[in-house]
TIRO-456092 format. One record per atom (N, C-alpha, C): atom name; x, y negated, z negated. Coordinates in steps of 0.02 Angstrom, whole numbers, plus 50000, padded with zeros to 5 digits. Atoms other than C-alpha are relative to their C-alpha. Example, Ala and Ser with C-alpha at 12.3 -4.5 7.8 and 13.67 -1.06 7.14 Angstrom:
! residues 2
+------+-------+-------+-------+
| atom |    px |    py |    pz |
+------+-------+-------+-------+
|    N | 50045 | 50059 | 50000 |
|   CA | 50615 | 50225 | 49610 |
|    C | 50045 | 49940 | 50000 |
|    N | 49958 | 50059 | 50003 |
|   CA | 50684 | 50053 | 49643 |
|    C | 49961 | 49945 | 49963 |
+------+-------+-------+-------+
//
This chain:
! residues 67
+------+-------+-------+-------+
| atom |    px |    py |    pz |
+------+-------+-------+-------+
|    N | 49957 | 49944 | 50014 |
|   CA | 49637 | 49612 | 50672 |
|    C | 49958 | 50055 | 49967 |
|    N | 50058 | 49919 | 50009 |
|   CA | 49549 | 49786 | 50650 |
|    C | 50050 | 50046 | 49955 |
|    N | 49973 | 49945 | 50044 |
|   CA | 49648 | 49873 | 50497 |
|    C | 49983 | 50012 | 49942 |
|    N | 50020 | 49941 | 50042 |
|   CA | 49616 | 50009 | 50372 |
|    C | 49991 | 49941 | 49933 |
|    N | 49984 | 50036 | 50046 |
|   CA | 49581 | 49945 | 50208 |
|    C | 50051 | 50070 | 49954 |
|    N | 49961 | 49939 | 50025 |
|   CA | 49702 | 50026 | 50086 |
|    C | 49968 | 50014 | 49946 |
|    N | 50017 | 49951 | 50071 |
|   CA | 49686 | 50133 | 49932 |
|    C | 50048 | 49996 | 49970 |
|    N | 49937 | 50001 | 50055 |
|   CA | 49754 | 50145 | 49760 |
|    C | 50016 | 50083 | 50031 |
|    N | 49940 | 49956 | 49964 |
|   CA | 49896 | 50256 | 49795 |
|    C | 50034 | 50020 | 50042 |
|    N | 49961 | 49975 | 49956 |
|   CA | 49954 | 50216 | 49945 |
|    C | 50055 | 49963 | 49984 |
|    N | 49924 | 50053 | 50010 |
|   CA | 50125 | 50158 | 49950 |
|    C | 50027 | 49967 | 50070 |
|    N | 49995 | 50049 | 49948 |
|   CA | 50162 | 49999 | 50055 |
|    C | 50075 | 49953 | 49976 |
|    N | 49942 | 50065 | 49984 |
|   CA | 50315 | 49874 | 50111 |
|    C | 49978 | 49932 | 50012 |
|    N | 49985 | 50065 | 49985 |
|   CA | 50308 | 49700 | 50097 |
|    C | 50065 | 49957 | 50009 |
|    N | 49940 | 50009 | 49972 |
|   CA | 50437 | 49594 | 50187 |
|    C | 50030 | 49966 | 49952 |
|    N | 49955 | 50038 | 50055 |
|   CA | 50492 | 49497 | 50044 |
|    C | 50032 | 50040 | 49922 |
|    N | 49975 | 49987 | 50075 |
|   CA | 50462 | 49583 | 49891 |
|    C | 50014 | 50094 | 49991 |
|    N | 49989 | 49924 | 50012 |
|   CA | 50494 | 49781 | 49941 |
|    C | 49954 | 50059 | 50028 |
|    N | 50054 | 49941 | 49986 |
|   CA | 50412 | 49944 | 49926 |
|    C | 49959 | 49987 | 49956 |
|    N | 50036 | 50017 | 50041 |
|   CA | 50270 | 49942 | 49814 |
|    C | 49937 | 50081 | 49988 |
|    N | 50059 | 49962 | 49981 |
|   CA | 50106 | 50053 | 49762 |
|    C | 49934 | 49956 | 49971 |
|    N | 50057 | 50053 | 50024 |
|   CA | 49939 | 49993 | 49765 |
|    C | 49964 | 50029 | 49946 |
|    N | 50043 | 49986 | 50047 |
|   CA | 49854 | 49998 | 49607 |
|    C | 49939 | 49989 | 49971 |
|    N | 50072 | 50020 | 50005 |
|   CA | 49699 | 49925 | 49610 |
|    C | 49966 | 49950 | 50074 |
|    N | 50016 | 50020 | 49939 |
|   CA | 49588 | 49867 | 49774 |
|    C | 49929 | 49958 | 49964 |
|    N | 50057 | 50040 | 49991 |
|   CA | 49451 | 49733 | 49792 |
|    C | 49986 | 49984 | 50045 |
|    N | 50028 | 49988 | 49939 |
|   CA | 49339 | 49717 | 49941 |
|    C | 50013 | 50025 | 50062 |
|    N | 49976 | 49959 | 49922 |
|   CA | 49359 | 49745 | 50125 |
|    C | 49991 | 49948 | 50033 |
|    N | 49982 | 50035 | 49956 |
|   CA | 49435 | 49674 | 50282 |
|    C | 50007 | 49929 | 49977 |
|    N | 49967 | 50068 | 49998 |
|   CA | 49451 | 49505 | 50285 |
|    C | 50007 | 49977 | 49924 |
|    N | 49993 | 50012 | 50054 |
|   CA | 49412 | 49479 | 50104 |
|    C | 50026 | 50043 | 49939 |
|    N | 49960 | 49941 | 50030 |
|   CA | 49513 | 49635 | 50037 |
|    C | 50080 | 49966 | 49979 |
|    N | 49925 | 50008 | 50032 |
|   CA | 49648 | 49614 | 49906 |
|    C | 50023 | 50052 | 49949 |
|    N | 49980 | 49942 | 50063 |
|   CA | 49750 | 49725 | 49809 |
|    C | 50077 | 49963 | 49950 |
|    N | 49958 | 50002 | 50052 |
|   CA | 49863 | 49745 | 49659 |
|    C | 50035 | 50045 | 50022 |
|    N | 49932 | 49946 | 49984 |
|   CA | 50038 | 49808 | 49687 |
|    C | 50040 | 49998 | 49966 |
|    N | 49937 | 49990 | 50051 |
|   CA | 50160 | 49860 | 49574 |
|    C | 50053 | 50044 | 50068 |
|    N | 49934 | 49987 | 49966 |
|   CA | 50338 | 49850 | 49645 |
|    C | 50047 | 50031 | 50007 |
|    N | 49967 | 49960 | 50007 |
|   CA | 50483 | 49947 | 49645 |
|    C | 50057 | 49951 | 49941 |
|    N | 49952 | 50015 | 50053 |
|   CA | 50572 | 49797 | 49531 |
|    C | 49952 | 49998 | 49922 |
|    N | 50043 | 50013 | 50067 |
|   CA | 50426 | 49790 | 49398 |
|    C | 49939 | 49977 | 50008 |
|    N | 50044 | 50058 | 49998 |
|   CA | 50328 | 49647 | 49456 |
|    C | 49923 | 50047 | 50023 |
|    N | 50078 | 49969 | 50000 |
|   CA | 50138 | 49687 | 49482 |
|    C | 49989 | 49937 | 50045 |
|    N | 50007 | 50045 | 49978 |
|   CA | 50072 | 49564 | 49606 |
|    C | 49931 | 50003 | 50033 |
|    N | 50055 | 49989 | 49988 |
|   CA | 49892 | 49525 | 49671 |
|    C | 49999 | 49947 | 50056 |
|    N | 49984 | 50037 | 49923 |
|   CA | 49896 | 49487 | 49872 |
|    C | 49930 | 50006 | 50046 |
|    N | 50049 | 50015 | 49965 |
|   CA | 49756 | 49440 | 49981 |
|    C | 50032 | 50060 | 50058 |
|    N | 49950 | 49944 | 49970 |
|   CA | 49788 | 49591 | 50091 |
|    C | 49985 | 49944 | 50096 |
|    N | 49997 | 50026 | 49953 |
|   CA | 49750 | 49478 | 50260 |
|    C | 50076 | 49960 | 50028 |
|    N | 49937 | 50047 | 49987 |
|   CA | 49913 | 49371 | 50211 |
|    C | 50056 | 50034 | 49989 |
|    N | 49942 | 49955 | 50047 |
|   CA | 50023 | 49492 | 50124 |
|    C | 50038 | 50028 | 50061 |
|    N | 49975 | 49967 | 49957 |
|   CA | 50083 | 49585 | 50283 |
|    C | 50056 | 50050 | 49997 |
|    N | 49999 | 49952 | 50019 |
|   CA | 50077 | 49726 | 50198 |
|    C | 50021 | 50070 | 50071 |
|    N | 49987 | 49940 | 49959 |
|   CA | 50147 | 49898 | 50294 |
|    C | 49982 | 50054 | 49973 |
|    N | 50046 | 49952 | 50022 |
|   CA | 50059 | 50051 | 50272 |
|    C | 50065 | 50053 | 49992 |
|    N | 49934 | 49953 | 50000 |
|   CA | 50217 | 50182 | 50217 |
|    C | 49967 | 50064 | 50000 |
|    N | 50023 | 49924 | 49977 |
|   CA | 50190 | 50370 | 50274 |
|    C | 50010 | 50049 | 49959 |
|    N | 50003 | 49956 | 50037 |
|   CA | 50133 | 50494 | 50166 |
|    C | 50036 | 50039 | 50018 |
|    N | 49974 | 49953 | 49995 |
|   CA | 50243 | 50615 | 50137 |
|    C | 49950 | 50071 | 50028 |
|    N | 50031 | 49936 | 49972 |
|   CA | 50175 | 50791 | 50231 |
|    C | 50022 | 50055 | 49943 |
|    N | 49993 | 49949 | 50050 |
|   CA | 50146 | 50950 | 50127 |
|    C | 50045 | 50027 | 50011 |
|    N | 49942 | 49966 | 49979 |
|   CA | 50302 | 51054 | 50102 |
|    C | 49995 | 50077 | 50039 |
|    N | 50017 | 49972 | 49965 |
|   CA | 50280 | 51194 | 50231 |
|    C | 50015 | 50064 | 49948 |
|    N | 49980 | 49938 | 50022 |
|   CA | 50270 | 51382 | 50166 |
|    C | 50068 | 50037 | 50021 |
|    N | 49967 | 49963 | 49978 |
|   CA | 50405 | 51480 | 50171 |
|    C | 49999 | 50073 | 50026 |
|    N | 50051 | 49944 | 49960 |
|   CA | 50394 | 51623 | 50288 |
|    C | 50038 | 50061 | 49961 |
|    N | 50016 | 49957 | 50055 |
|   CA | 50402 | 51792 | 50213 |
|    C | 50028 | 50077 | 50048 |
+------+-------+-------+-------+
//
């Protein structure tokens, strides 16, 4: 499986425990895990290979208003 490693601050879904943001990362690909704080409190530290983690979509800049 060929995916991104993530970054603190992206914000990701896991199927059990929610939305989450990542707050701290350790290595890459296969041996990449991060720290996620949840949307109920919990903080949790997931092997990101098993976690099946979802990458949630940055919000886009708010467009100018035209003039």
């Amino acid at each position: 499986m060929n995916q991104r490693d993530f970054q603190v601050g992206d914000k990701v879904k896991h199927p059990d425990f929610g939305n989450g943001l990542v707050l701290e990362t350790k290595g890459h690909g296969e041996q990449a895990s991060v720290v996620v704080s949840f949307d109920d409190k919990s903080r949790r530290k997931l092997a990101v290979r098993f976690a099946r983690l979802t990458l949630l979509e940055q919000p886009s800049a708010p467009a100018e208003p035209e003039k």
